[in-house]
N, C-alpha and C positions, 0 to 999 in steps of 0.2 A: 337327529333330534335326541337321541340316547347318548349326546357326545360330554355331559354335564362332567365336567373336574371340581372333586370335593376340597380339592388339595390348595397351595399356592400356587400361583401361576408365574411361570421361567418368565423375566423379564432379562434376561439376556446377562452376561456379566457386569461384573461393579465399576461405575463409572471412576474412572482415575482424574478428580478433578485438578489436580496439580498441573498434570499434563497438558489438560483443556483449556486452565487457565495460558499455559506457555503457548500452547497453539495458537488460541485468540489475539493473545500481547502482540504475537509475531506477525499475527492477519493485517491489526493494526498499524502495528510501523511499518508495514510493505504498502497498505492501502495512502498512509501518511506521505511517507517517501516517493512511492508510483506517481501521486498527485502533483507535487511539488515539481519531480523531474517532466512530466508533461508540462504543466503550465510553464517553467522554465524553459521548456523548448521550443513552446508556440512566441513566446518572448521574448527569442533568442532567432525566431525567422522571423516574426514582423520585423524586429531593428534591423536585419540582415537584408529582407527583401526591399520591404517597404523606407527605410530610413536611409536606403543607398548606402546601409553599411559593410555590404559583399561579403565573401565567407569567411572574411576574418574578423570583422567587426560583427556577426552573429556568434562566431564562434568566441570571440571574446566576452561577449557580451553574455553568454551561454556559459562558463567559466565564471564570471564575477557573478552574476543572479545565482547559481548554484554555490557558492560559497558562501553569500546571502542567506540563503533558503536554509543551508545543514547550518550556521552558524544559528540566524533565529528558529528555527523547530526542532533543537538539540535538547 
C-alpha cells in the first residue's frame, strides 16, 4: 500500500510505427493471398473430383484460377 510512484510511469519503449505499419501491410497481403490460394484449391478439387476432371484437369484448372486470382487482386 506505500507502493505510490510520484513520478512518470515506464510505459515500455517507443512504438516504431513505421515498422508496424509494414508489419500489418504484410499481415494483409498474406491473409489476401492465403484466402485466394485456398479457395483456388477447393476449386481446383471440386473440378478435379467432382467434374470428372482427374489430376490434370484439377491441376489445370488450379493453374488457370490462380493466374485469375494474382491477375484480378494485383
Amino acid at each position: 500500500m506505500n507502493d505510490h510512484q510520484t513520478g512518470p510511469v515506464e510505459t515500455g519503449a517507443a512504438m516504431d510505427y513505421r515498422e508496424h505499419e509494414k508489419t500489418y501491410s504484410l499481415f494483409l497481403a498474406g491473409a489476401k493471398w492465403g484466402t485466394m490460394m485456398v479457395v483456388v484449391l477447393m476449386l481446383a478439387m471440386a473440378g478435379g473430383f467432382f467434374a470428372n476432371g482427374g489430376l490434370l484437369g484439377g491441376i489445370l484448372l488450379f493453374i488457370i484460377l490462380n493466374a485469375a486470382g494474382f491477375y484480378l487482386l494485383r
